[in-house]
C-alpha positions in Angstrom: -140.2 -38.9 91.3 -137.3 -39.9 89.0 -138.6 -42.5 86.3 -135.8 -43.6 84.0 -137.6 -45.3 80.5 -135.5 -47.3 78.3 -136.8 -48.5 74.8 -135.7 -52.1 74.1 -133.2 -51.5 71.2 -134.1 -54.6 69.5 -137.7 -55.3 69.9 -139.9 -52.3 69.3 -142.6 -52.3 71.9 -140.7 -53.0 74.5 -139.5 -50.6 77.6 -137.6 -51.2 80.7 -139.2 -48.6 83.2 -137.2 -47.6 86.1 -138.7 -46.0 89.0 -136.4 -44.3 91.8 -137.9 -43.8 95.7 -141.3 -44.6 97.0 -144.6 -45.0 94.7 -147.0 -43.7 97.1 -149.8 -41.1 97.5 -147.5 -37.7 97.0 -145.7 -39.4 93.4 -148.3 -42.3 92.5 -149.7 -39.5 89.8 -146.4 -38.9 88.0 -145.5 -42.6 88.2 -149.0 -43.0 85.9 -147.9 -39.8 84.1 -144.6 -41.5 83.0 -146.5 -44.5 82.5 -149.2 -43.0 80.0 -146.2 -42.0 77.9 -145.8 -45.5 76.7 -149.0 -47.2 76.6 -150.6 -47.5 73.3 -152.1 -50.3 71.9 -148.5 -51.1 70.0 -147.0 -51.4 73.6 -145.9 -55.2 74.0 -144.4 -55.7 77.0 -142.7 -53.1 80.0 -140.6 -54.5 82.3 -140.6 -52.6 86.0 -137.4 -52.9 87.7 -138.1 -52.3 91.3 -134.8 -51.7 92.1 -134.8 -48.5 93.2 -137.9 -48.7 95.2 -138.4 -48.7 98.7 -142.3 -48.5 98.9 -145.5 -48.9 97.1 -148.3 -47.9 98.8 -152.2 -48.7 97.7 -151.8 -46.0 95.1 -149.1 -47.2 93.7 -150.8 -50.6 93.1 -153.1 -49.3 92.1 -151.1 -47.5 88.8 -149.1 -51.0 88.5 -152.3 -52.5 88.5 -153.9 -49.8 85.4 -151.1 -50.5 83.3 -151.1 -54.1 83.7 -155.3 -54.1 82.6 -154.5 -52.1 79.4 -151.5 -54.5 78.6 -153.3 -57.3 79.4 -156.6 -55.6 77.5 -154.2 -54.6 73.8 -152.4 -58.5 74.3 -149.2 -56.8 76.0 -147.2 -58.1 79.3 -145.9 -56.6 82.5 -143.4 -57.8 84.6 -141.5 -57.0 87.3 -137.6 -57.9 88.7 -135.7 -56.7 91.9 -138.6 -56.4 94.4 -137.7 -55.8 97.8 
């Protein structure tokens, strides 16, 4: 799975993720992988532009779904545009 992550160039803590094709059960793992890369407790907010995405099956809630919890846990924000 191709995940494009942009850093916000003026707020630091702040990423535009960009995921390309299905999240399901064969890519919800590197989805997470790409996803680990930028949480840390200095993460403030991630936006997830579903543009790009076709399908998210139960496993891919389920990583949208981790990453919002330690967001929400370290006082950070997930949100998402373009949803199909």
């Amino acid at each position: 799975m191709r995940v494009q992550i942009t850093p916000h160039k003026d707020k630091q803590g702040f990423f535009t993720v960009t995921p390309h094709g299905s999240i399901d059960t064969d890519t919800h793992e590197d989805f997470r992988s790409h996803l680990k890369d930028i949480l840390a407790p200095s993460t403030r907010g991630i936006l997830i532009d579903l543009k790009n995405v076709d399908y998210i099956s139960s496993a891919g809630l389920g990583v949208l779904f981790f990453a919002k919890k330690f967001l929400t846990e370290n006082g950070g924000e997930l949100v998402f545009c373009h949803p199909k």
